[in-house]
C-alpha positions as CSV (number, residue, x, y, z in Angstrom):
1,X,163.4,87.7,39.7
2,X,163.2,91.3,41.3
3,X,164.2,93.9,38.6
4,X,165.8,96.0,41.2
5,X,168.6,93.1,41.3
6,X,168.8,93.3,37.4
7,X,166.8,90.4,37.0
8,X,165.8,89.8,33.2
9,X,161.9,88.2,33.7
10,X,161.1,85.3,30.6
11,X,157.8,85.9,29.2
12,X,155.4,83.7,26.9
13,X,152.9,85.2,24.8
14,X,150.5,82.5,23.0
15,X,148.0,84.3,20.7
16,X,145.5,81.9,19.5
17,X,145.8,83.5,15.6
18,X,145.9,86.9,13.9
19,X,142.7,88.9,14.2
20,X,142.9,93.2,14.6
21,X,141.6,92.8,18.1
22,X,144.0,89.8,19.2
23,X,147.0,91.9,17.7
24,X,145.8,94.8,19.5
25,X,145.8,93.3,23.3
26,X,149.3,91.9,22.6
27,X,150.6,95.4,21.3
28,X,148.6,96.5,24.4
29,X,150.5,94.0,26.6
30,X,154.1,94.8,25.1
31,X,153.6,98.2,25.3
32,X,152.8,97.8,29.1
33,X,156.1,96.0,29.5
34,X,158.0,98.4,27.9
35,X,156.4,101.4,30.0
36,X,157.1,99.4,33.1
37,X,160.9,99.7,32.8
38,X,161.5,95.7,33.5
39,X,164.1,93.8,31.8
40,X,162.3,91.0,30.0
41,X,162.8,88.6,27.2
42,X,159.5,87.7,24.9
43,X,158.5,84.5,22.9
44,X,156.0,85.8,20.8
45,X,153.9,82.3,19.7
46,X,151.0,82.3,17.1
47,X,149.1,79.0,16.7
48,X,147.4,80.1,13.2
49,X,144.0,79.0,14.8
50,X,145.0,75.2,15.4
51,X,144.3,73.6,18.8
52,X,147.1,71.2,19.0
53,X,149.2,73.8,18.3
54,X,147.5,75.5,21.4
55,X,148.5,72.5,23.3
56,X,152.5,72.2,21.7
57,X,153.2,75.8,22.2
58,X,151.7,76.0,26.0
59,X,154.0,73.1,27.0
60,X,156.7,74.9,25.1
61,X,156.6,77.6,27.5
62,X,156.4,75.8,30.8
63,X,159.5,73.7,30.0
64,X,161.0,77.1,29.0
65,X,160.5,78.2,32.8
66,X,158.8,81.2,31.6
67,X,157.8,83.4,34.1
68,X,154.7,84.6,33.1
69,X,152.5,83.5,29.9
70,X,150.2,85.9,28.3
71,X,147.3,84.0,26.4
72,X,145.2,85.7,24.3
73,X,142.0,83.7,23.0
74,X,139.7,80.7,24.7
75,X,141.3,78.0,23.6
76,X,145.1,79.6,23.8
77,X,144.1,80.2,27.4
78,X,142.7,76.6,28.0
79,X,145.8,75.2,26.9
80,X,148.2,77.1,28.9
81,X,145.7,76.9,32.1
82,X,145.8,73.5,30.9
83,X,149.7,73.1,31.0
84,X,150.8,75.1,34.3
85,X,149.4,75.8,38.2
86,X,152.8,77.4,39.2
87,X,153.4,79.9,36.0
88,X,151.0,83.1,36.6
89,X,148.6,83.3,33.4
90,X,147.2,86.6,32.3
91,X,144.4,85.8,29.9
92,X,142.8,88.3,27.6
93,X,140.3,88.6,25.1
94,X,138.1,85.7,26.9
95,X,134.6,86.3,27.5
96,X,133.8,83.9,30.5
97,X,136.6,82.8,32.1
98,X,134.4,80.4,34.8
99,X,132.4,78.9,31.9
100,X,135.2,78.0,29.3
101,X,136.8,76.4,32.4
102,X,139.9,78.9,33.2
103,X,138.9,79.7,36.5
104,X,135.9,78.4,39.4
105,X,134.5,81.3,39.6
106,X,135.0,85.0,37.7
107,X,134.2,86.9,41.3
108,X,136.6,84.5,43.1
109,X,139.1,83.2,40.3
110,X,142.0,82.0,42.6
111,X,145.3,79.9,41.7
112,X,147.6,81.3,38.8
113,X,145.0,82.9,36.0
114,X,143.7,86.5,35.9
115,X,142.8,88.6,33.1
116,X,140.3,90.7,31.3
117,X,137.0,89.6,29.9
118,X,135.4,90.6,26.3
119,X,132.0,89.7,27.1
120,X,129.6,92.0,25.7
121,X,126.5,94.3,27.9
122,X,124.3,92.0,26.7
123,X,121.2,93.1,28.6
124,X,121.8,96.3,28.0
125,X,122.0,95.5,24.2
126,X,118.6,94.0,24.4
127,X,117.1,97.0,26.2
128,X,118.2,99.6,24.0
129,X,116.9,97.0,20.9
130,X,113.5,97.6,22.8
131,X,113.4,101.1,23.0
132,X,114.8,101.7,19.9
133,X,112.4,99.4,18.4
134,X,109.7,99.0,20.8
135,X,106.8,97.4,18.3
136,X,109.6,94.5,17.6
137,X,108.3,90.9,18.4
138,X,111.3,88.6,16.8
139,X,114.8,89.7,16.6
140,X,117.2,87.6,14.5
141,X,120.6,86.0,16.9
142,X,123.2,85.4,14.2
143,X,126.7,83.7,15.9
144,X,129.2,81.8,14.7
145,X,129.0,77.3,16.1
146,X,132.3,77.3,16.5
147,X,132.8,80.2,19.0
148,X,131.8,78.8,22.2
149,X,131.4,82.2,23.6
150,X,129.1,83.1,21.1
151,X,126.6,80.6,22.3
152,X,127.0,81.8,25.9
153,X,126.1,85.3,24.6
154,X,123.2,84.1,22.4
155,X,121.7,82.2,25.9
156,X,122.0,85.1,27.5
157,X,119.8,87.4,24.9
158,X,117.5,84.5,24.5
159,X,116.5,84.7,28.6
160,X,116.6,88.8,28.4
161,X,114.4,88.6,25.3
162,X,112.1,85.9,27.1
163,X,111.8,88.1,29.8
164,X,110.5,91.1,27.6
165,X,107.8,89.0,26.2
166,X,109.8,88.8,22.5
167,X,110.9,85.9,20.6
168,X,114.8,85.5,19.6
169,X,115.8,83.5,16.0
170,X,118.6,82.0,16.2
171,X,120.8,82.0,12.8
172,X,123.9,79.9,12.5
173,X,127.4,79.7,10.5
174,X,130.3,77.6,11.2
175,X,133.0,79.9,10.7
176,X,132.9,84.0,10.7
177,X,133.6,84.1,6.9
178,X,130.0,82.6,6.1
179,X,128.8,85.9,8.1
180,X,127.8,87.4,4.9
């Protein structure tokens, strides 16, 4: 639909669970929407952190003929990548869209998904660690098993730490409320 013919568009938002930053990107997206001056209709969708209600609620909103889905979180994403190669996907909040499988490639993503990335300066991180705390020789990795971002982020101090002659600990929790 064109909204110059008064075209109402049908969009699908599936946010993997409630989380400040999550809530954030979809008030961000909405927001957009709103400034854009389109006519659109939105099914806001929450899967309270459960993958197979990834997987029901993606399906849900290609049989609804949406015409774009908003997915905000790895797995949300997976499942509506998963689900659709005609509906465009905007991802957000993903922090390697080639590894977790969204796209071939992040410099060349092609087909129906773009989005923004959440992946952290990693490198960066580990050379201001240095300077800030040059006579360090081990520096403690603590991430969360369950995120597999986390891990990608934790192999990617792990080689910049390598490469500075320093060893990286790696410290574990399976799920962000053992953190503490």
């Amino acid at each position: 639909g064109d909204a110059a013919t008064g075209s109402t568009y049908k969009i699908g938002v599936l946010q993997l669970t409630e989380h400040a930053a999550l809530d954030a990107a979809n008030e961000g997206f909405v927001a957009a929407l709103d400034d854009s001056g389109i006519d659109y209709t939105i099914d806001q969708q929450n899967a309270q952190n459960d993958q197979s209600a990834c997987q029901t609620i993606a399906a849900k909103l290609v049989n609804d003929g949406c015409d774009l889905i908003l997915a905000i979180g790895t797995p949300a994403a997976q499942a509506v990548v998963g689900a659709t190669e005609d509906i465009p996907v905007v991802c957000t909040a993903i922090t390697d869209f080639a590894a977790s499988g969204l796209v071939e490639s992040n410099d060349a993503p092609g087909g129906n998904v773009t989005g923004s990335s959440d992946m952290n300066p990693v490198a960066d991180q580990i050379d201001l660690l240095h300077e800030l705390l040059p006579d360090a020789q081990t520096v403690g990795l603590l991430y969360c098993t369950a995120e597999a971002n986390s891990k990608i982020q934790i192999d990617m101090a792990q080689e910049e730490l390598a490469g500075l002659g320093l060893e990286g600990a790696e410290y574990t929790v399976s799920s962000s409320n053992e953190v503490q």
